[in-house]
Residue frames relative to the residue before (quaternion, step in Angstrom):
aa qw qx qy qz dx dy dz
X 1.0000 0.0000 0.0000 0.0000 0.00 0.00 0.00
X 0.0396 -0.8987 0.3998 0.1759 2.83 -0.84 0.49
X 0.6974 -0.5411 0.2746 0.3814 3.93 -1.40 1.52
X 0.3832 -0.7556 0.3213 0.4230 3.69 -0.83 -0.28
X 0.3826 0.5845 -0.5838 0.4136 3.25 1.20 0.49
X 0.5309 0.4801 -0.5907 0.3724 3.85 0.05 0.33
X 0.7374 0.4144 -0.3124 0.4324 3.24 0.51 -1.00
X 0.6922 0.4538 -0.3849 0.4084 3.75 0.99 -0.35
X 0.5605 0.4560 -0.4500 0.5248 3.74 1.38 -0.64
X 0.3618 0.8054 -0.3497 0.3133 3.83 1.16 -0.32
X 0.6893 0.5442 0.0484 0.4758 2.91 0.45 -2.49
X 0.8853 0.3560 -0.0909 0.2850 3.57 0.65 -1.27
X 0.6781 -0.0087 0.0582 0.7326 3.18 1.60 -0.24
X 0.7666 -0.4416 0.4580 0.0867 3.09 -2.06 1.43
X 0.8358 0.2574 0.0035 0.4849 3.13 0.20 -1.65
X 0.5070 0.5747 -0.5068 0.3948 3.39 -1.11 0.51
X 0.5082 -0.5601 0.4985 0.4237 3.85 -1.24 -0.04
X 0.5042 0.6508 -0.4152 0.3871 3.70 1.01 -0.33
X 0.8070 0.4299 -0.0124 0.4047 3.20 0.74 -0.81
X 0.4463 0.4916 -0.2221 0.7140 3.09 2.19 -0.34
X 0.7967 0.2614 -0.2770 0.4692 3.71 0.53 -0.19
X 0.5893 0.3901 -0.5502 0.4448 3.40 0.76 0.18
X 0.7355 0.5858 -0.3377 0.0427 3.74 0.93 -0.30
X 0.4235 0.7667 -0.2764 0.3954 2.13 2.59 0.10
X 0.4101 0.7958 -0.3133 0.3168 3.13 1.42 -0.37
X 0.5957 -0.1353 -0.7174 0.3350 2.34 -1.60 1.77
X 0.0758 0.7822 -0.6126 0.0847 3.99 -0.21 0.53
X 0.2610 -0.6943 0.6223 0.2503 3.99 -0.89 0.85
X 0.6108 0.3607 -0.6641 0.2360 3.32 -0.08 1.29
X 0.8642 -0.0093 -0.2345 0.4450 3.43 1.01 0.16
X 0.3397 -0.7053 0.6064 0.1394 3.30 -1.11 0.80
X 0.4335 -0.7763 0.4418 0.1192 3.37 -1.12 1.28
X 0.2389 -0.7928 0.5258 0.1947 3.65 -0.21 0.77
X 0.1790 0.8545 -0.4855 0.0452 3.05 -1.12 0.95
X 0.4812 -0.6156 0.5991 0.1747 3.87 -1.00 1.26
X 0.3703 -0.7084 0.5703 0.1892 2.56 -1.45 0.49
X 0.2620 0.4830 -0.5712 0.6097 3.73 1.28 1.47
X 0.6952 0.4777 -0.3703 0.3891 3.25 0.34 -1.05
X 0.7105 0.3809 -0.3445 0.4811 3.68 0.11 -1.03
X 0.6071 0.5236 -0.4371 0.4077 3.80 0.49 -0.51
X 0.6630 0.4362 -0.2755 0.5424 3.62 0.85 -0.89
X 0.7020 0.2547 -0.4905 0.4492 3.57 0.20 -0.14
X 0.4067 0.6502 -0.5270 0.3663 3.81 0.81 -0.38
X 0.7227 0.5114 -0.2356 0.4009 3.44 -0.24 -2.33
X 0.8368 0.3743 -0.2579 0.3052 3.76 0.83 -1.90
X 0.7637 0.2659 -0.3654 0.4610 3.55 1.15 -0.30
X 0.3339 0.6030 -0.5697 0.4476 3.67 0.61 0.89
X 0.5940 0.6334 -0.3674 0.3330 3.72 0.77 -0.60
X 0.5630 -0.6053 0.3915 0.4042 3.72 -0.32 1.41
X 0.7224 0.4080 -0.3506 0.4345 4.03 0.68 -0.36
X 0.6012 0.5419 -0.2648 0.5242 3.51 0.96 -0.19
X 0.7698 0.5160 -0.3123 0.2091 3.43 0.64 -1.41
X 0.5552 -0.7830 0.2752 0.0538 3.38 1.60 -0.41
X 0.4144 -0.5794 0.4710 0.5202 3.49 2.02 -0.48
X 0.4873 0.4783 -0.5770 0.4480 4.25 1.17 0.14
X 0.3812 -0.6348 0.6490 0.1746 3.26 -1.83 0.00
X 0.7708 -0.5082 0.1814 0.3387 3.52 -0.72 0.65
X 0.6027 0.3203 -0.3189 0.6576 3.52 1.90 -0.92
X 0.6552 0.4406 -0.5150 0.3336 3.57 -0.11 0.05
X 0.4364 0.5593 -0.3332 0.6211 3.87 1.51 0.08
X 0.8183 0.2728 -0.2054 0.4624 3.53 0.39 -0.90
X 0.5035 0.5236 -0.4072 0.5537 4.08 1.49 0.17
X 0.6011 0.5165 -0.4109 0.4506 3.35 0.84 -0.72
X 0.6001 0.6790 -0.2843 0.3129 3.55 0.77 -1.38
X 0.6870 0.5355 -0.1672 0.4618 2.92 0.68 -2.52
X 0.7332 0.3305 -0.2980 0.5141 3.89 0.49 -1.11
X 0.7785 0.2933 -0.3724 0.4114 3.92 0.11 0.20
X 0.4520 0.5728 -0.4567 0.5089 3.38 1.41 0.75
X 0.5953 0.4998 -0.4293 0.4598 3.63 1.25 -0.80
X 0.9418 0.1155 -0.1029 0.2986 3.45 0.55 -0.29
X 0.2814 0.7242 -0.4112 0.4766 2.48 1.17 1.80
X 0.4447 -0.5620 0.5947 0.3644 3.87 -0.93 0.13
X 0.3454 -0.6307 0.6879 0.0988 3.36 -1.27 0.82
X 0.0757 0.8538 -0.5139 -0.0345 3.64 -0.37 0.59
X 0.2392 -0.7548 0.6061 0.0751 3.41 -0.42 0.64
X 0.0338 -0.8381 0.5437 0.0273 3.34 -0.76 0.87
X 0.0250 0.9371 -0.3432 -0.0579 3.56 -0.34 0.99
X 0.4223 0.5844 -0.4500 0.5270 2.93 0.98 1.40
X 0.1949 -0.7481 0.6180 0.1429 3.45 -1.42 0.05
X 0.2621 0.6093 -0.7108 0.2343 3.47 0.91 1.05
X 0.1507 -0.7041 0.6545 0.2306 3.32 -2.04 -0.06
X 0.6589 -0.5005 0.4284 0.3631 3.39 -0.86 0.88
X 0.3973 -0.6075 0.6641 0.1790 3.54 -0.38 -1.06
X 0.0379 -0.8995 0.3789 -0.2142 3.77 1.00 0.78
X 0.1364 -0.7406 0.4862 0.4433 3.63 0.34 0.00
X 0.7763 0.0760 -0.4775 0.4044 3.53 0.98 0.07
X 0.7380 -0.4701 0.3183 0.3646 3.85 -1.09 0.97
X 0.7776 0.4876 -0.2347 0.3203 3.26 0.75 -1.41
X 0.6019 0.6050 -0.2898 0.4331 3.24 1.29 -0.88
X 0.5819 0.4969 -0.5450 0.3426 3.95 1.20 -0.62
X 0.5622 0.5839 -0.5440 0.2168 3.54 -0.22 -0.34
X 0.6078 0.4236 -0.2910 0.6054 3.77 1.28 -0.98
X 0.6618 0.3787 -0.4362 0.4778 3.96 0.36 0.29
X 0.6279 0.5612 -0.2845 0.4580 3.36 0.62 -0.15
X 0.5647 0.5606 -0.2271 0.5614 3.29 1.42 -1.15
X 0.8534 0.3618 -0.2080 0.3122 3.56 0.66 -1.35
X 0.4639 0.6241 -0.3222 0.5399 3.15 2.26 -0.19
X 0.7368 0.4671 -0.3029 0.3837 3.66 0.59 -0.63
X 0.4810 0.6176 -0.2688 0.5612 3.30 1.70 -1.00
X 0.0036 -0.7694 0.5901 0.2445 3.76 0.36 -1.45
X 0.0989 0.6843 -0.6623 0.2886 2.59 0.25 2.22
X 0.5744 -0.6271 0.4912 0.1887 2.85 -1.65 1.15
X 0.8195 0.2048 0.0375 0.5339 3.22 0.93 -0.93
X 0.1301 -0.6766 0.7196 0.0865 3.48 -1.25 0.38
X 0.1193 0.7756 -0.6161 -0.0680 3.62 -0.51 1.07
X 0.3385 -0.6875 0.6289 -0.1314 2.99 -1.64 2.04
X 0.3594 -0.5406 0.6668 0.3660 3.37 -1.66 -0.17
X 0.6727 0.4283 -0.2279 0.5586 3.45 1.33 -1.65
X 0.0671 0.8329 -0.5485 -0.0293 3.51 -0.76 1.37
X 0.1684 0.7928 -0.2016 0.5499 2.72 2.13 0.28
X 0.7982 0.2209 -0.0228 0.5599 3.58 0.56 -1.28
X 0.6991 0.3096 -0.3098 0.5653 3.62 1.36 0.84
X 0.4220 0.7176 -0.4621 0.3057 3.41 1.04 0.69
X 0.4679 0.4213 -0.3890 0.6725 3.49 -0.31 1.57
X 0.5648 0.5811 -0.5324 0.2448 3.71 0.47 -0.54
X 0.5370 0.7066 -0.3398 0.3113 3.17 1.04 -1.38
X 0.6087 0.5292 -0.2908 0.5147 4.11 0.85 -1.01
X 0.8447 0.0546 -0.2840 0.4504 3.77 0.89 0.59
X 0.7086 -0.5300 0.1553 0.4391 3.14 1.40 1.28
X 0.8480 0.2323 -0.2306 0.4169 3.09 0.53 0.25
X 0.5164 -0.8253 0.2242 -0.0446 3.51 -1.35 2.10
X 0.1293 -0.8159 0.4511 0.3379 3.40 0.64 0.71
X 0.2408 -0.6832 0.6892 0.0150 3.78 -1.32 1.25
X 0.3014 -0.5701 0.7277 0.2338 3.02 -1.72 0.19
X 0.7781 -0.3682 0.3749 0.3440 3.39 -2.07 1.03
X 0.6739 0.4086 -0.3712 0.4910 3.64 0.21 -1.62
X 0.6761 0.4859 -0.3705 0.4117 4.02 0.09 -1.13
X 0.6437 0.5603 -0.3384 0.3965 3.80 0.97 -1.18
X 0.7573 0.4422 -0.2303 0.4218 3.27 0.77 -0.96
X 0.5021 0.5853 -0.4175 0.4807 3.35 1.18 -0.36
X 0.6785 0.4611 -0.2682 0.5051 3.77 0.55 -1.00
X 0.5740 0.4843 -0.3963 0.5281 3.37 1.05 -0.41
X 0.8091 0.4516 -0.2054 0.3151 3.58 0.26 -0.49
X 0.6146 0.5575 -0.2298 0.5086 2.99 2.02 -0.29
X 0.3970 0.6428 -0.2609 0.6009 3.09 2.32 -0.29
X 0.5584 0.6548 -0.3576 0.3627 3.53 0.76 -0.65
């Protein structure tokens, strides 16, 4: 799954492994899991006048519509919470535990330490893509 700073380091610049992995996108080795917290947070975060970039609100919400088609819908019906050191971030561990994602790729791995106690590893883009190529 993946955190929404990808999609914002995404949004903001060309270059970088963010931005190399969203272009792989739609790609049958992974399918993004997403909540519907989740999509609301990347909505709200790249709509923000620092994110947006010279886009306009439908060109935020085309982007969406086409990485919803090929995404997992996850529903999550519980309300445990990991215990994150930061709070906010359990909701996207939970998501990736119900989903059974292997991964959660983040800039802030820092702010997913512990993930690892329910299987599942918080990676950075540059690391994601590397597995992606060894898949190759």
């Amino acid at each position: 799954m993946l955190d929404t700073c990808i999609l914002v380091s995404a949004a903001r610049s060309r270059h970088g492994a963010s931005n190399a992995l969203m272009a792989l996108l739609p790609d049958q080795r992974i399918q993004p899991a997403v909540s519907i917290p989740l999509f609301v947070e990347y909505r709200a975060t790249l709509l923000r006048d620092e994110n947006l970039g010279g886009r306009t609100e439908k060109d935020v919400d085309d982007f969406l519509d086409y990485f919803l088609s090929f995404s997992h819908l996850q529903e999550i019906h519980y309300r445990w919470r990991p215990a994150l050191a930061d709070p906010d971030d359990d909701f996207v561990l939970a998501l990736a535990v119900a989903a059974s994602c292997r991964y959660i790729v983040t800039h802030n791995l820092r702010d997913f330490r512990g993930a690892e106690r329910w299987s599942v590893e918080p990676i950075a883009p540059g690391t994601m893509l590397k597995h992606l190529e060894a898949l190759m």
